[in-house]
N, C-alpha and C positions, 0 to 999 in steps of 0.2 A: 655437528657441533653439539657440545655438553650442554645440556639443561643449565642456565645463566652464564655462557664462559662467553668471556668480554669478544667483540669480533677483533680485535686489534688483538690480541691474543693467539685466535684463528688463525689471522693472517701470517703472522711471525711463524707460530707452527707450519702453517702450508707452504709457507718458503724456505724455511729451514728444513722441516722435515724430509723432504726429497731428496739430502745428503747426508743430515744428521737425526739421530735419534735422542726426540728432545722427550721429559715427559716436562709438566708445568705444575705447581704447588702452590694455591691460596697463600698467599704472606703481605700481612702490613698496608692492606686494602690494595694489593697489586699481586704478584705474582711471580717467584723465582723459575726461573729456569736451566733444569739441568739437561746435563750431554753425560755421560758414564756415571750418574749418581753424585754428579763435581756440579755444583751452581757456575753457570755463565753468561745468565743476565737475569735483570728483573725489568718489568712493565710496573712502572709507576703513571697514573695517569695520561693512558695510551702513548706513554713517551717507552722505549727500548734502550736499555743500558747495559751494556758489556763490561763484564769483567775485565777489570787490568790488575797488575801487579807491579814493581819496582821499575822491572823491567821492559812491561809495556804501556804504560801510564804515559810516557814521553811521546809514542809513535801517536795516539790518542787525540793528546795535546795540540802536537804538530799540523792537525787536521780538526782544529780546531773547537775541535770536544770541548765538552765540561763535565767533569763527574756532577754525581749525583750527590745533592745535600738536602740535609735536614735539618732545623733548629732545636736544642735541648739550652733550658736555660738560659736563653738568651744568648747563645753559640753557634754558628753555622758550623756543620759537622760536613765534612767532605767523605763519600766511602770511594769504593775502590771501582766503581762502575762509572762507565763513562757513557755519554749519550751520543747515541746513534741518530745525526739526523733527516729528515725526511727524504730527500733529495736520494741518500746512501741506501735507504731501503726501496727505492723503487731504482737502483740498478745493481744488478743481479753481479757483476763482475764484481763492483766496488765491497757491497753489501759482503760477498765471502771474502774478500778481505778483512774485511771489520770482524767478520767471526771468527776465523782462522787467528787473530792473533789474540781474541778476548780465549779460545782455546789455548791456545799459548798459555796463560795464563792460569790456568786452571790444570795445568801438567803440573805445577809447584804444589797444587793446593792438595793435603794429604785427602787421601776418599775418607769419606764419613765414617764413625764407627759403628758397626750392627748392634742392630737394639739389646741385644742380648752384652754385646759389650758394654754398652753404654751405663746401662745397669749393675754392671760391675763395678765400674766406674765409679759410679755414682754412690755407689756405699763401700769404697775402700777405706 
């Protein structure tokens, strides 16, 4: 384990990892997680949240989910991640379900652009 990296963080990696190549990124006092450079969850206070998109926002739902929200403003903001709960991560069958279709999700999502594009970008 990394010098301060949360164990719930660990844990996600050491089960996922075995099928998927995850790395993890400091963000927002939690942590994104990517699979091919695409984000496909974040750890918000050791809670795990999957990416959805239009199209699998409903399957999510279905199973009872809740995206993840924040307040700005006085606003509950809903984002595009949904919560994985407890019960789902401690069975291995269900659990790659859950990730299998927050990947889904992430086939839509364009891959990031390289720093060197980005920069270009950024002063066109």
């Amino acid at each position: 384990m990394k010098k301060n990296e949360n164990t719930f963080l660990t844990f996600v990696k050491d089960v996922l990892g075995t099928r998927y190549t995850l790395t993890a990124r400091a963000m927002f006092g939690g942590y994104g997680l990517y699979h091919n450079n695409r984000i496909m969850g974040i750890i918000i206070e050791d809670v795990l949240y999957l990416k959805a998109n239009a199209e699998t926002a409903p399957w999510f739902k279905m199973r009872y989910s809740e995206p993840f929200t924040y307040e700005r403003n006085g606003k509950k903001i809903a984002m595009s991640y949904w919560k994985v709960p407890e019960e789902i991560l401690e069975n291995k069958i269900e659990f790659e379900e859950w990730v299998k279709c927050a990947l889904k999700a992430t086939q839509h999502t364009p891959a990031p652009a390289k720093k060197k594009d980005r920069h270009a970008l950024l002063h066109q």
